[in-house]
C-alpha positions as CSV (number, residue, x, y, z in Angstrom):
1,X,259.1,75.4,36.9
2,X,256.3,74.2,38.3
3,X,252.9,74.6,37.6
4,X,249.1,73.8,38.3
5,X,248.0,70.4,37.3
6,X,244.6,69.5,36.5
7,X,242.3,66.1,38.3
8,X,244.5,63.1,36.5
9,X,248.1,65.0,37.0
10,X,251.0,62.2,36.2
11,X,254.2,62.9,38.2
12,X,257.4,61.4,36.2
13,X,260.2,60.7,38.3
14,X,263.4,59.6,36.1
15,X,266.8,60.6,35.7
16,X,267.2,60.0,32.5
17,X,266.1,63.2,30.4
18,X,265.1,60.7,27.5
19,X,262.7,58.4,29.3
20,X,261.2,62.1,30.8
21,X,260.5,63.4,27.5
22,X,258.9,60.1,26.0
23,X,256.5,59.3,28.7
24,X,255.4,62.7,29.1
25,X,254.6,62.6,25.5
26,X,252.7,59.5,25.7
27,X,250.9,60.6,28.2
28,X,249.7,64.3,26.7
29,X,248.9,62.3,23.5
30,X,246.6,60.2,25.9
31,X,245.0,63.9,27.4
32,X,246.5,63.6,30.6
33,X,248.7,66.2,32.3
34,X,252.6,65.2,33.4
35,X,255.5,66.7,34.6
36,X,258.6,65.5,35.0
37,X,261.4,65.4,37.9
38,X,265.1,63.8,37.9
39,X,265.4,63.0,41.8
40,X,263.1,61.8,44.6
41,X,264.1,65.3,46.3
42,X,262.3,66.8,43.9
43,X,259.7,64.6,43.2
44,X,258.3,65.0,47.5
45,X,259.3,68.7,47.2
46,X,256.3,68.9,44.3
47,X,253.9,66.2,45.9
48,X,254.1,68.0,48.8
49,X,252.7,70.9,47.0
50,X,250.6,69.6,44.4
51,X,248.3,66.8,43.9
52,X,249.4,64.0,41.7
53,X,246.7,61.0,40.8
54,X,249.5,58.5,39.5
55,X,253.6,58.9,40.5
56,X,255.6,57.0,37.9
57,X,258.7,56.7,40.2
58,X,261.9,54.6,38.6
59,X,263.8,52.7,41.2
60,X,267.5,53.9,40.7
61,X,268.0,57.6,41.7
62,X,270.5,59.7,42.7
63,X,271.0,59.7,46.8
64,X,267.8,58.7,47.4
65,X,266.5,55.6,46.0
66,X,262.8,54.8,44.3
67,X,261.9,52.5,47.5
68,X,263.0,55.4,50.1
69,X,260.4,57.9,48.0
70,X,258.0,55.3,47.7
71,X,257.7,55.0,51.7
72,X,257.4,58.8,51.8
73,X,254.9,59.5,49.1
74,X,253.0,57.0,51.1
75,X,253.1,59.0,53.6
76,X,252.5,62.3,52.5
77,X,250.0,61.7,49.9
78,X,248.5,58.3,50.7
79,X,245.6,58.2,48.1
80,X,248.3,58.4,45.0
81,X,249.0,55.3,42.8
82,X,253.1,54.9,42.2
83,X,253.9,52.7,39.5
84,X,257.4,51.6,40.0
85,X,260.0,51.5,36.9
86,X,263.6,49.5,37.2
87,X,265.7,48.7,34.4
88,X,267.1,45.9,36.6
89,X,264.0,44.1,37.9
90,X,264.4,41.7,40.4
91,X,261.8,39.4,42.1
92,X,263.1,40.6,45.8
93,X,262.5,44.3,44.3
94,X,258.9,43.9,43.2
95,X,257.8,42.1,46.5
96,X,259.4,44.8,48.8
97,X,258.1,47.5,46.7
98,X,254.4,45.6,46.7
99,X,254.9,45.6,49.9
100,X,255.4,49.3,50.7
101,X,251.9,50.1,49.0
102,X,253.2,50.6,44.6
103,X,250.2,49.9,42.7
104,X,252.4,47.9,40.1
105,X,255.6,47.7,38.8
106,X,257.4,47.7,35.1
107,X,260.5,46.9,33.4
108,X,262.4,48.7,31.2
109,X,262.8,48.8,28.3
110,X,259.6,50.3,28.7
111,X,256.5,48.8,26.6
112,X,255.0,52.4,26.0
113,X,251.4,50.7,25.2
114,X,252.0,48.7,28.6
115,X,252.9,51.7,30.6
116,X,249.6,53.8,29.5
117,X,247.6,50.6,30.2
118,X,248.4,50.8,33.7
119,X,248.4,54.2,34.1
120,X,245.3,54.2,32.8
121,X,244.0,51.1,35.4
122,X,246.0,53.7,38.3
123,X,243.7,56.3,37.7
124,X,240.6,54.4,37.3
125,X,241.8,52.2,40.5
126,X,241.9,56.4,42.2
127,X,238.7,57.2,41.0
128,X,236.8,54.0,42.2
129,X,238.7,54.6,45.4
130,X,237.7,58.6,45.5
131,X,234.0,57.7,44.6
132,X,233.8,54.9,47.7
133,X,235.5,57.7,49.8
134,X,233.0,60.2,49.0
135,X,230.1,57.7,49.2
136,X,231.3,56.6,53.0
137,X,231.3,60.6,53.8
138,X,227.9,61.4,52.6
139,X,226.8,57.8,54.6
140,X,228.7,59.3,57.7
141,X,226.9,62.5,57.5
142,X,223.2,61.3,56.7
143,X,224.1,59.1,59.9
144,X,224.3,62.3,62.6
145,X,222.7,62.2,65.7
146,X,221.8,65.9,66.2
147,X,220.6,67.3,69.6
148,X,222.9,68.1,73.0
149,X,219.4,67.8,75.5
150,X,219.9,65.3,78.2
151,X,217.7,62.7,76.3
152,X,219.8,62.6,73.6
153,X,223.0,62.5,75.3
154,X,221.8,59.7,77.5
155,X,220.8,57.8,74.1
156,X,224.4,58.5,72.7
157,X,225.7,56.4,75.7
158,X,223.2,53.5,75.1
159,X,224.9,53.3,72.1
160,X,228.1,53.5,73.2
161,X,227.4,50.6,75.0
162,X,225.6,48.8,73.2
163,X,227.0,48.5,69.6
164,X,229.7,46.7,69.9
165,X,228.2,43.6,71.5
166,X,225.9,41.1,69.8
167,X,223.1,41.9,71.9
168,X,219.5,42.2,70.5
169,X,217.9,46.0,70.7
170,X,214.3,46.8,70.7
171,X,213.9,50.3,69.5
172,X,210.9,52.1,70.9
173,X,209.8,55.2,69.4
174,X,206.9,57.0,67.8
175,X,207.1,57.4,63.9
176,X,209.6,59.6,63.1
177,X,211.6,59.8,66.1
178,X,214.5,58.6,63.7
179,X,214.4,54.8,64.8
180,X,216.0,54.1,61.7
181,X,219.4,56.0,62.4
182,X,219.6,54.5,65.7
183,X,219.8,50.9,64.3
184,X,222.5,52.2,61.6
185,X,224.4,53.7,64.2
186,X,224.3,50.6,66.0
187,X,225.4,48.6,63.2
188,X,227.9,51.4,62.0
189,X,230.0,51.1,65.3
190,X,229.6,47.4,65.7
191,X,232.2,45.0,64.9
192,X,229.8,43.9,61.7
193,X,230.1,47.4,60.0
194,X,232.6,45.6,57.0
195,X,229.0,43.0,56.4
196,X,225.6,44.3,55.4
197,X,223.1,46.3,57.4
198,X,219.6,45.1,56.1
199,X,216.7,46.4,56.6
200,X,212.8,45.2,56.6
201,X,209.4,47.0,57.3
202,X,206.9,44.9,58.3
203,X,204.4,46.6,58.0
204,X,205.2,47.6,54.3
205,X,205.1,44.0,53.3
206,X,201.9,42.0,52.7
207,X,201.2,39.0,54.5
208,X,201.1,36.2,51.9
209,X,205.2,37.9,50.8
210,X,206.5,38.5,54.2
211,X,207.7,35.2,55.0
212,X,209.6,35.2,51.5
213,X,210.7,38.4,52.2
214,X,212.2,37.5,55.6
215,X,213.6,33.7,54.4
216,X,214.0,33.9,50.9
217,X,212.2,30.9,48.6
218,X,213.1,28.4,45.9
219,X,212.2,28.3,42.6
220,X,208.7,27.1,41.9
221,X,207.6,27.3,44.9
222,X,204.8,29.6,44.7
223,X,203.1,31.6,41.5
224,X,205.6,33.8,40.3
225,X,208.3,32.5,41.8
226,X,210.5,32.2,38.8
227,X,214.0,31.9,40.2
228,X,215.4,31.2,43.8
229,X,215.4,33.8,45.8
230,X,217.5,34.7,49.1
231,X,215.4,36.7,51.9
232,X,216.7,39.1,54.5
233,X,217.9,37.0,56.8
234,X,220.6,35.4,54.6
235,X,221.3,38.7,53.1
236,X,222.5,40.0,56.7
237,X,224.1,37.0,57.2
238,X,227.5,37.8,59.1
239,X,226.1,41.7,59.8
240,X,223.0,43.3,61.0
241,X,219.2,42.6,60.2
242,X,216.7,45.6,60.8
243,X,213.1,44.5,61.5
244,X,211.0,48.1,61.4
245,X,207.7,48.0,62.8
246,X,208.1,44.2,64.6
247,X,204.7,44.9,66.0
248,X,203.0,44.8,62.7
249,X,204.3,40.9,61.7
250,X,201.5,38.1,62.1
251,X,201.0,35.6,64.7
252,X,202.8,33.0,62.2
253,X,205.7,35.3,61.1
254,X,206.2,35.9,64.8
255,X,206.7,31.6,65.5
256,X,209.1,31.5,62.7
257,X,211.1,34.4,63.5
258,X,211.4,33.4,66.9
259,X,212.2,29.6,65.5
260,X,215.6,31.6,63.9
261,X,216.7,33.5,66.6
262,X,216.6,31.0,68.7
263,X,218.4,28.3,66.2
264,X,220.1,30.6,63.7
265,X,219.0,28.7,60.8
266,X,216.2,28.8,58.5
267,X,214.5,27.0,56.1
268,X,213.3,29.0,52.6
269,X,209.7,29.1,51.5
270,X,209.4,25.7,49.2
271,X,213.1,24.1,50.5
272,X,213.9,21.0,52.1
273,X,217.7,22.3,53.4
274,X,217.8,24.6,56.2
275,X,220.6,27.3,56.3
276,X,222.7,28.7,59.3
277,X,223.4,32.0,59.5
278,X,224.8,34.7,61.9
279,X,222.6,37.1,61.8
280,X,222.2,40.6,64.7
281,X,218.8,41.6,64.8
282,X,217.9,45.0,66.2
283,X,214.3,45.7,66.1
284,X,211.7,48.4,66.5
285,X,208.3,49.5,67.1
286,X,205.5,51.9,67.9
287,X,203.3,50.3,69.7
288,X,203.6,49.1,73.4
289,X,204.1,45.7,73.0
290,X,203.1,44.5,76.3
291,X,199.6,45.4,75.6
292,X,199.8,43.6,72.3
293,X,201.0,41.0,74.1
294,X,197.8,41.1,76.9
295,X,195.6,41.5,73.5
296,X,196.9,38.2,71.8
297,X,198.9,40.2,69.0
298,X,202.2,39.4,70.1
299,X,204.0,36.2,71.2
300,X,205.7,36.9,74.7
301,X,208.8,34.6,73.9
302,X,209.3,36.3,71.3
303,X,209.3,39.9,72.9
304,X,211.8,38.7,75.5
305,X,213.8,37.5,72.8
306,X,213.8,41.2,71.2
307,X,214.1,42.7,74.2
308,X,217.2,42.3,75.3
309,X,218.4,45.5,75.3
310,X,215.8,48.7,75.0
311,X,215.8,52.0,73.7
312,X,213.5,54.5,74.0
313,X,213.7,57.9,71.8
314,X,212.2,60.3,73.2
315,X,209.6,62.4,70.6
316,X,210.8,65.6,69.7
317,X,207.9,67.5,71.8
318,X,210.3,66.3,74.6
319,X,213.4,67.6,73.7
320,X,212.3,71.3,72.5
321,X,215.5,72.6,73.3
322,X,216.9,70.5,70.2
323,X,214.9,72.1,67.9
324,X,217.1,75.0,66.5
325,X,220.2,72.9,65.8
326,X,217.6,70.5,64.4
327,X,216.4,73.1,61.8
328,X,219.9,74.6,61.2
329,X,221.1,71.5,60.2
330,X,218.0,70.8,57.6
331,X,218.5,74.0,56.3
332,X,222.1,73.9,55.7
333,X,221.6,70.0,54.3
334,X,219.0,70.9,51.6
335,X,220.4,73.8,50.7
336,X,224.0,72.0,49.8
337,X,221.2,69.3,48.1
338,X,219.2,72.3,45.8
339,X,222.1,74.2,45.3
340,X,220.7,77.3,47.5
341,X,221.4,79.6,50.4
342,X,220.9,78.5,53.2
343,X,218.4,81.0,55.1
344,X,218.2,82.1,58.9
345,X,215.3,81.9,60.8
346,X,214.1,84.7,62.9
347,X,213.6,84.4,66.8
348,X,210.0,84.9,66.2
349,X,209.8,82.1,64.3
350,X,212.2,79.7,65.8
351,X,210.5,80.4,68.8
352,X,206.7,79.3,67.3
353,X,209.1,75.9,66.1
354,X,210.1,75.6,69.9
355,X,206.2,76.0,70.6
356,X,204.8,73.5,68.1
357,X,204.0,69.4,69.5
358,X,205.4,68.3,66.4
359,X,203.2,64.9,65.9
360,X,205.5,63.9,63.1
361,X,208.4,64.0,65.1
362,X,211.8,65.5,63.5
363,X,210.6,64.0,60.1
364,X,207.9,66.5,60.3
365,X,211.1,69.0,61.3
366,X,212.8,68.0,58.1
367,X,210.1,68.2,55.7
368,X,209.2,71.5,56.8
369,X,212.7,72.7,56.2
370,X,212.8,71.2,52.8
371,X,209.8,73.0,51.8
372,X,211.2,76.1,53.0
373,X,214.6,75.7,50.7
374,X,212.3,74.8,47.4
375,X,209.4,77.0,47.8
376,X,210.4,79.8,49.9
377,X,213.3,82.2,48.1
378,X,213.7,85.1,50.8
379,X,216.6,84.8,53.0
380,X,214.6,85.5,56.2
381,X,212.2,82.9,57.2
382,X,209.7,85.3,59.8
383,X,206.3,83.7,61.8
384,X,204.4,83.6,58.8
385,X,206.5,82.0,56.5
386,X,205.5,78.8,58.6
387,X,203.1,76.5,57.7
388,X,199.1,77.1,59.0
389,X,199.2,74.3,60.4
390,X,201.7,75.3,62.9
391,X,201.0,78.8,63.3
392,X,197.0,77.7,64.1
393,X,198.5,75.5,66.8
394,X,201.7,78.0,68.4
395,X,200.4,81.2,67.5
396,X,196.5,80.5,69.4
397,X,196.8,80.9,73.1
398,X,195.7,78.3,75.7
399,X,193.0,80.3,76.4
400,X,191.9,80.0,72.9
401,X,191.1,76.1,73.7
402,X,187.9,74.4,74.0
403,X,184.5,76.3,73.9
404,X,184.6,80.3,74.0
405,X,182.7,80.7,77.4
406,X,181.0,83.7,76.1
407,X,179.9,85.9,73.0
408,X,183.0,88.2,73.6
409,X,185.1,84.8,73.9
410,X,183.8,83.6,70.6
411,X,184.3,87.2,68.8
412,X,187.7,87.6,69.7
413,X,188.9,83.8,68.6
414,X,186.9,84.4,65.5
415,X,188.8,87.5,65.1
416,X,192.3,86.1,65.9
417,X,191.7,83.6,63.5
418,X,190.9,85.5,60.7
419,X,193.5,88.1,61.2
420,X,196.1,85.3,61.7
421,X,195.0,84.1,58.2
422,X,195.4,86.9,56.3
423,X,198.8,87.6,57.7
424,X,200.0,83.8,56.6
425,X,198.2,84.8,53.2
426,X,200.3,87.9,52.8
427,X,203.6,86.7,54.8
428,X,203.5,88.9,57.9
429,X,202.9,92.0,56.1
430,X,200.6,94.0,57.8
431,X,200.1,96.9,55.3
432,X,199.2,94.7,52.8
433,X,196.3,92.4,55.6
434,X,195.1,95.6,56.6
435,X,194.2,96.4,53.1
436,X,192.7,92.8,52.5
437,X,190.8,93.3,56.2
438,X,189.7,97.0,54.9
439,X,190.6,98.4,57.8
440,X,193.3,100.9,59.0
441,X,197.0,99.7,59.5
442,X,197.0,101.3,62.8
443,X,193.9,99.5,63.6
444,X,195.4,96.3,62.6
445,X,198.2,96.7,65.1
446,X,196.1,97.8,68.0
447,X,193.9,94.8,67.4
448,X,197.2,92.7,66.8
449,X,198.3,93.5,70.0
450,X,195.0,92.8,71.9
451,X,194.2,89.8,70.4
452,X,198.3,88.6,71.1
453,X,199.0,88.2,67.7
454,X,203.1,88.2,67.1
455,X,204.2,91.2,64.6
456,X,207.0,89.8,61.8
457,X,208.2,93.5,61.0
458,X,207.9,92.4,57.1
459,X,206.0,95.8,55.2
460,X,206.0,97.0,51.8
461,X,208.5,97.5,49.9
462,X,210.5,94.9,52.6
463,X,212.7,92.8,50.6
464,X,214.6,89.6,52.2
């Protein structure tokens, strides 16, 4: 009979009732699960079904032979560990079954304290392989490209194109326009991905540590530089070097920089020995660096050295129609994260996102989704659930720009602007801001309505 088996399930595959019985005890002494099968029928019948962490799978069966289940367990369940078993080992045996993907292989008469060794090195093997697994997912899926507008899908194709070669990209982009994930994409569908991506703001780092940073020092060559040290550039060696903010690096930083792209070697801070590497170097900025250039901030050989192959992201502002995936997916992310539900947005209010110039770019996007999930617990996010700060710049009309022309100009925006805050103090609910305002609620509404205010619907006694 079969039955449920728990995370480190053992699958024993013998004929022989006695070996069954004895591993099986070993391995329940040892708090693992087991169960035991006489053929390699049965034992693919039962993997097929269940999931088994370690197979202990003896070579000579009935009609179908240890090797012949091996391949198929292979296939059907390729993240188990088989351990093979033969009572009549032989060298050609152990190679061939190596070969078809056993984790290990043992002899009878079995060494029982042997046998629960590797076991126990099979499941620890499967965990370490699970946890890199898991780890390369949740990589995979911080490294999404969200957005269907034509900008984006035109920047999907540059990188199409452009990964796979070793050509230099200059990243152009406002802060957070997500210049970051365009470099890891780059380096993710590159032939480099096995090697390591690096990555280096420069304007993070402080002059007088910046040239350490980038080529690494010996020891004693500066105060506090107790021990050698490698920088970034031998770091990436063989994958992908990051430079984040290029525009920021001084003049002198710039000479050397350009000294390694053009050579491929270095020297470190204090050494006599230069060292080669093979580095890719993608590169970004915020700044226009042909004006930087006219100003005397940035070496022209260098920028052409960069510049091989430019991106441009567009900022968010300019892809609008982005926007509600772009929230959906933040919402959903944290609230996987927090452990939460995920809410919904109303029209109203994804329509005021639509509306806002977002000058932090989808960073901006994401934070304010985050807050939402941690500090907001209804399930409906209306108008004034959203920050002031975006409902003083959506929810004003153009009109409401620059100097009131007149006294009845300047009453009205004074009014709107009040109203509008006591409805963000009091989340939309106008029974409740027409208290605060000490007027009537119908009053409130006719003045809403004037004044172009946007009604959430959310009274008292609403719950979410």
């Amino acid at each position: 009979m079969w039955f449920p088996m728990s995370r480190d399930a053992i699958l024993v595959v013998d004929d022989e009732k006695g070996v069954q019985s004895t591993l099986c005890g070993v391995l329940e002494d040892a708090g693992l699960d087991s169960q035991a099968v006489a053929s390699g029928e049965e034992a693919l019948e039962i993997i097929s079904k269940t999931e088994f962490r370690v197979v202990l799978l003896d070579v000579w069966l009935p009609r179908m032979d240890g090797l012949q289940v091996l391949e198929q367990i292979r296939i059907i369940s390729p993240l188990t560990n088989v351990i093979m078993i033969s009572g009549h080992g032989s060298i050609e045996t152990a190679v061939r079954a190596t070969k078809l993907g056993a984790f290990d292989f043992i002899e009878k008469p079995l060494s029982l304290e042997k046998t629960l060794l590797v076991v126990k090195n099979a499941l620890h093997q499967h965990h370490l392989e699970e946890e890199n697994r898991l780890l390369r997912e949740q990589i995979e899926q911080k490294l999404v490209m969200i957005g269907d507008s034509v900008p984006m899908l035109a920047l999907r194709q540059q990188i199409e194109f452009a990964a796979p070669t070793d050509g230099r990209v200059l990243i152009y982009g406002e802060n957070g326009t997500g210049k970051e994930l365009v470099a890891n994409l780059l380096h993710t569908h590159s032939r480099r991905r096995k090697s390591q991506f690096i990555e280096m703001n420069c304007a993070a780092i402080p002059e007088e540590l910046i040239e350490s940073e980038l080529f690494g020092h010996v020891k004693g060559s500066f105060t506090g530089a107790s021990d050698d040290k490698n920088g970034k550039f031998a770091q990436a060696d063989g994958g992908t070097l990051f430079l984040d903010e290029v525009g920021d690096m001084s003049s002198k930083t710039q000479a050397k920089v350009l000294r390694v792209l053009e050579e491929q070697r270095f020297t470190p801070v204090g050494g006599h020995a230069s060292v080669k590497v093979d580095v890719r170097v993608i590169a970004s900025t915020n700044k226009d660096l042909e004006k930087e250039i006219e100003l005397g901030n940035f070496r022209e050989d260098l920028y052409y050295r960069l510049n091989v192959i430019p991106f441009q992201l567009p900022p968010l502002r300019e892809r609008r129609e982005d926007i509600p995936q772009l929230a959906r997916y933040f919402l959903e992310d944290f609230s996987k994260k927090y452990a939460r539900k995920a809410p919904i947005l109303t029209p109203k209010a994804m329509e005021v996102l639509e509306n806002y110039p977002w000058p932090g770019n989808v960073r901006e996007l994401r934070n304010v989704m985050e807050r939402f999930i941690i500090m907001t617990p209804q399930q409906r996010l209306d108008v004034y659930d959203l920050p002031d700060s975006i409902l003083r710049r959506t929810v004003m009309t153009p009109s409401d720009a620059g100097e009131p022309s007149s006294l009845q100009n300047a009453r009205e925006r004074f009014e709107k602007e009040f109203i509008l805050q006591k409805l963000a103090d009091f989340k939309g609910n106008v029974s409740r801001a027409a208290q605060a305002l000490q007027i009537e609620r119908s009053n409130l509404y006719r003045k809403m309505k004037q004044l172009g205010i946007p009604y959430s619907g959310r009274e008292n006694g609403e719950t979410d």
